[in-house]
C-alpha positions in Angstrom: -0.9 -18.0 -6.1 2.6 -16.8 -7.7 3.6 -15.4 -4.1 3.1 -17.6 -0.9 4.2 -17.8 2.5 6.0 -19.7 5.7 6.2 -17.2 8.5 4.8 -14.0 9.2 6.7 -11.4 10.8 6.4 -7.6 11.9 7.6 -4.6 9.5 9.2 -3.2 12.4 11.7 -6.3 13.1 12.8 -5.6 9.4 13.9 -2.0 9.9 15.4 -3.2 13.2 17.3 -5.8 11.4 17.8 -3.7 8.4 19.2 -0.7 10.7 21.8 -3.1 12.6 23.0 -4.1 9.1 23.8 -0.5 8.7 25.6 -0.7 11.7 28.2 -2.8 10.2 28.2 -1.5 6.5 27.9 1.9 7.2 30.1 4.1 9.6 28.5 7.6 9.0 24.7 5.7 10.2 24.0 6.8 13.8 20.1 6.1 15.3 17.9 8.0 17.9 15.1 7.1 19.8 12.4 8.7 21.5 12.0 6.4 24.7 10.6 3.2 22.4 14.1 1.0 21.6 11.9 -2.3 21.9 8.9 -0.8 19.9 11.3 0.0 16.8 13.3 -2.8 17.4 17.2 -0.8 17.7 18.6 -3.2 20.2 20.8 -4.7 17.8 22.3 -1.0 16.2 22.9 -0.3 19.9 24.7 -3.5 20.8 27.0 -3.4 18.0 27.2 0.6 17.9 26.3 2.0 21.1 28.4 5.1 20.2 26.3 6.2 17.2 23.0 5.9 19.3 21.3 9.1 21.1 18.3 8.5 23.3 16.3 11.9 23.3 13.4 10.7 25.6 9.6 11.5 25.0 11.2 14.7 23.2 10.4 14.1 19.6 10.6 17.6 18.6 14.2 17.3 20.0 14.7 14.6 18.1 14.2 15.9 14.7 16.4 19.1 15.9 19.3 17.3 16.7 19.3 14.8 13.8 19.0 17.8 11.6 22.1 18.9 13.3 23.9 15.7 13.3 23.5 15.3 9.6 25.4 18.8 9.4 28.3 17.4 10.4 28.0 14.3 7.3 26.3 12.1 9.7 23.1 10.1 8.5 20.6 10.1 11.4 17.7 7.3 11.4 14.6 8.6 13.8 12.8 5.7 15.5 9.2 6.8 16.7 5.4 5.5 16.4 4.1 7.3 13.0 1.9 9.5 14.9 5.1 11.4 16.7 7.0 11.5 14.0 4.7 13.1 11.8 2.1 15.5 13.6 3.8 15.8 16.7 7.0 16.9 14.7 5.4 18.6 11.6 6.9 22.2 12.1 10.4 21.0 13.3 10.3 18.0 10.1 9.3 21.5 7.8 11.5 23.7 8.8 14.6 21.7 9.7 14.5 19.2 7.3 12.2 19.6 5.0 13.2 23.2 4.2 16.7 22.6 3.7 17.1 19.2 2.5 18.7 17.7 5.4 19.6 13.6 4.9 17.4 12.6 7.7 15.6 9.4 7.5 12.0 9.7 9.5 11.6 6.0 10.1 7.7 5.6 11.6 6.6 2.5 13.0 3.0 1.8 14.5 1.6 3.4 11.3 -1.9 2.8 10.4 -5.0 1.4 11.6 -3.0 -2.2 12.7 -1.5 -0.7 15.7 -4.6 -2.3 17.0 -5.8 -1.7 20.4 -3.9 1.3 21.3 -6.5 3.1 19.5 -7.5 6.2 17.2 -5.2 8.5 19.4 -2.1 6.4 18.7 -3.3 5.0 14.8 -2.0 7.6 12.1 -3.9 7.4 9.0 -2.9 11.2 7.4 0.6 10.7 8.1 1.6 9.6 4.1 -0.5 13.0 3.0 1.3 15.6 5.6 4.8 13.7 4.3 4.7 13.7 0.6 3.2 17.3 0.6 6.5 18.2 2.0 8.8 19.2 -0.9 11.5 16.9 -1.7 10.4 14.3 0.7 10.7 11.1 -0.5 8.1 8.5 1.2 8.2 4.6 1.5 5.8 2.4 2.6 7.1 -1.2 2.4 4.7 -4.3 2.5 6.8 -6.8 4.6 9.6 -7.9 6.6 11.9 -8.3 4.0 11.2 -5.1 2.0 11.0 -3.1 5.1 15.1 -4.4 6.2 15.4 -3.8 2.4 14.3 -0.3 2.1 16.3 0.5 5.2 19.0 -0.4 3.7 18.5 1.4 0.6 17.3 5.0 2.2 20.7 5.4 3.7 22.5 5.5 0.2 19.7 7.8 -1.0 20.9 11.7 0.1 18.0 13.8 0.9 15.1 13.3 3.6 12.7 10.4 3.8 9.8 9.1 5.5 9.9 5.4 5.7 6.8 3.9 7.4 6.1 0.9 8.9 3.9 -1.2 11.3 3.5 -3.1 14.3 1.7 -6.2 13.5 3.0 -9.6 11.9 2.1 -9.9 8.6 3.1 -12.7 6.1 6.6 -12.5 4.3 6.2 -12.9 0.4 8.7 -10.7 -1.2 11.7 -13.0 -2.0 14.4 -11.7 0.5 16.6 -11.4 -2.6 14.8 -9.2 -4.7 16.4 -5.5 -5.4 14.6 -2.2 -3.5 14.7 0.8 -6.0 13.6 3.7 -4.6 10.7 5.1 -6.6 10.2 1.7 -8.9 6.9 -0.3 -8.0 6.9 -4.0 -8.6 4.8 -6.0 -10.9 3.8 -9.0 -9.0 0.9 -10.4 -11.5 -0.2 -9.7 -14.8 -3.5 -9.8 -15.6 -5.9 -8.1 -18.5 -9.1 -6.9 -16.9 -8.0 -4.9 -13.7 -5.1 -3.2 -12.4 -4.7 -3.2 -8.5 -2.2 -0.6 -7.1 -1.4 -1.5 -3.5 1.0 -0.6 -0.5 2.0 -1.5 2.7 0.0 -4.1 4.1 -2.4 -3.8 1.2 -0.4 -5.6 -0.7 -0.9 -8.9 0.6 -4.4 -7.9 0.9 -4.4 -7.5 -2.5 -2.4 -10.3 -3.6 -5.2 -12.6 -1.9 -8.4 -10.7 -3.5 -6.7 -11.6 -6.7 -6.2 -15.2 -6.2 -9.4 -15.3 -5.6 -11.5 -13.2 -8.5 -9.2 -15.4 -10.4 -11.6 -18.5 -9.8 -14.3 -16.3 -10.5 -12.6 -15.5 -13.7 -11.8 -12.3 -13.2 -7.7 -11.5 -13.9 -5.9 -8.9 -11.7 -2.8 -7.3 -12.5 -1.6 -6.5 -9.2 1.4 -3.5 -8.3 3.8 -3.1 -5.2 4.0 1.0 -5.2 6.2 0.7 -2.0 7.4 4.3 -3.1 4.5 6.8 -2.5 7.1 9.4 -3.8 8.1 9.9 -5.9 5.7 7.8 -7.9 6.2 5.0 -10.4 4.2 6.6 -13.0 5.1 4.4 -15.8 4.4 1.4 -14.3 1.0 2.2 -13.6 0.6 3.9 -16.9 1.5 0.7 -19.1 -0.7 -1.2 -17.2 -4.1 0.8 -17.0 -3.4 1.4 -20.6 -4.0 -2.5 -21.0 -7.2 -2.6 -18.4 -8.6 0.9 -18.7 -9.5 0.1 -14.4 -7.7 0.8 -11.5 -8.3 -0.3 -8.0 -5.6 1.4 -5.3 -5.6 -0.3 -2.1 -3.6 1.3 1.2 -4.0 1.9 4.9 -4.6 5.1 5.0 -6.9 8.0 4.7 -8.2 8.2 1.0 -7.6 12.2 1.3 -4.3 12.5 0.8 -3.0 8.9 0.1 -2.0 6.7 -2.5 -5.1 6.9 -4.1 -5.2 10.3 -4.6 -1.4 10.6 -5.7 -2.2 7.7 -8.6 -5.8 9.7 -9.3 -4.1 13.1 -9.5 -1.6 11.4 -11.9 -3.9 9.7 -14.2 -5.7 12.6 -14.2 -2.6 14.8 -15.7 -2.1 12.3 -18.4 -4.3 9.3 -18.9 -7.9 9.7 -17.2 -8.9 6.0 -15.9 -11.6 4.6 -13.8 -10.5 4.4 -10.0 -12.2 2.8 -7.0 -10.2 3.6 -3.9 -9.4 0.6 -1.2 -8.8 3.2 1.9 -10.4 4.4 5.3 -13.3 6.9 4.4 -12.4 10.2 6.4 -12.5 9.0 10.0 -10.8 8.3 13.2 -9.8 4.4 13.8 -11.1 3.0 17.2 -9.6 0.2 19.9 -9.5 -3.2 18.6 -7.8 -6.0 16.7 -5.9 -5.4 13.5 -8.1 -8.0 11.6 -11.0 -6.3 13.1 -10.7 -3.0 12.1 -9.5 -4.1 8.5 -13.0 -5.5 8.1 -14.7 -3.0 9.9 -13.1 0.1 7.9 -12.9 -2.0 4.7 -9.3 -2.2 3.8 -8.9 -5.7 3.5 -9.2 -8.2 1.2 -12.8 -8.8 0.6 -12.8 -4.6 0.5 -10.7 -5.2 -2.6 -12.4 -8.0 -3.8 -15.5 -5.7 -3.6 -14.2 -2.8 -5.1 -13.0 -4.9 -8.2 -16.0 -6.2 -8.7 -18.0 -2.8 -8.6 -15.4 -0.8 -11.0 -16.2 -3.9 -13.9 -20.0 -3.5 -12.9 -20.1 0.5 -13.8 
């Protein structure tokens, strides 16, 4: 395999590192926090810039007010919540205040997906990417590890405008070279390969990544796609490369309604119609559990994708 690992660390710890870099580079970056510092990882912002940092409590809706306020005055807020309260919980406050008028507020989500494990379905958000890209001029960021998630961080608060970045709670292996560039709204080609293309984001990607290494012994070749940027989409990256297979396999952890899935179909379908499989939960509720067991269980792993693969070059 072209990308391996030594360690494995949490997406979370990479926007907590990635948002105390900002504390440093960055004057005009100031943080809030609705009652979960340790959970998002802000300890380090607040130690070197305890100043620029607003606890708000378990008052999400707040939260979004006042950094919609705060980025009035040229200020570039960073929310810190679980994905779940910063997206359902906040959805009319996030439209109207933010949304609406194009506020540069960065909605930073951890705890996003079926990973945040035990907790359960109340606290797992799988709709959350769908609610946030319908917003207009939303841009949405799903990053696959700990290096692209401090990465992206990093990035968003150069980029003027509203975003969604979301991340998650479990450790997951770092692959992406800590070097490498994050463009906002350019996917990455990881492999090439001739008889499959597999778009994937967030944790899918590693997924991914491994379900290719292994149809490759069975002789099947992958080309496999980091589409860390839901929106706005890397169209063109995706187009040249179905254009080559003709297949297309997206893989996310999410909801297929509304997800990455169906922003790629929706696409394809506007200018090049392709054959899609969809690696995703199907239209339910997660449950309590471990992260490796509801992957299986809900099939968004990477013998899902192996599967999926392998049916699209059967039909």
């Amino acid at each position: 395999m072209k990308y391996t690992y030594t360690e494995k660390k949490d997406t979370r710890s990479g926007f907590g590192a990635g948002l105390a870099e900002l504390a440093d580079k960055n004057p005009n970056v100031v943080a809030l926090c609705a009652d979960l510092i340790g959970s998002l990882k802000m300890e380090k912002f607040i130690e070197k810039a305890p100043e620029r940092f607003f606890q708000v409590g378990i008052a999400e809706a707040n939260m979004m007010g006042l950094a919609a306020g705060l980025s009035i005055t040229g200020k570039i807020p960073f929310t810190g919540t679980f994905a779940n309260f910063s997206t359902s919980r906040v959805y009319d406050q996030i439209r109207q205040s933010i949304a609406y008028s194009g506020k540069n507020v960065k909605i930073c989500a951890s705890h996003a997906g079926l990973t945040l494990g035990e907790d359960g379905a109340t606290h797992q958000v799988l709709e959350d990417i769908g609610m946030m890209k319908m917003l207009p001029g939303m841009t949405v960021i799903n990053p696959c590890d700990y290096n692209q998630t401090k990465a992206a961080t990093i990035a968003i608060a150069e980029h003027e405008g509203p975003v969604y970045l979301r991340f998650g709670r479990p450790t997951v292996p770092v692959f992406i070279p800590e070097d490498m560039p994050f463009e906002i709204g350019k996917g990455i080609m990881l492999q090439e390969g001739t008889d499959v293309t597999i778009v994937a984001t967030g944790h899918l990607v590693w997924e991914s990544l491994v379900a290719a290494d292994e149809l490759e012994k069975e002789g099947i070749s992958c080309e496999v796609i980091n589409i860390h940027t839901i929106k706005p989409l890397d169209e063109e990256i995706i187009l040249k490369s179905v254009e080559k297979t003709g297949k297309i396999v997206t893989a996310e952890e999410h909801n297929y309604l509304g997800g990455l899935g169906e922003s790629v179909a929706g696409m394809l379908a506007r200018r090049r119609p392709t054959r899609q499989e969809f690696v995703a939960v199907n239209d339910t509720f997660g449950e309590s559990a471990t992260p490796a067991e509801l992957m299986k269980k809900y099939k968004i792993d990477a013998a899902a994708v192996k599967e999926a693969v392998k049916r699209i070059l059967a039909n």
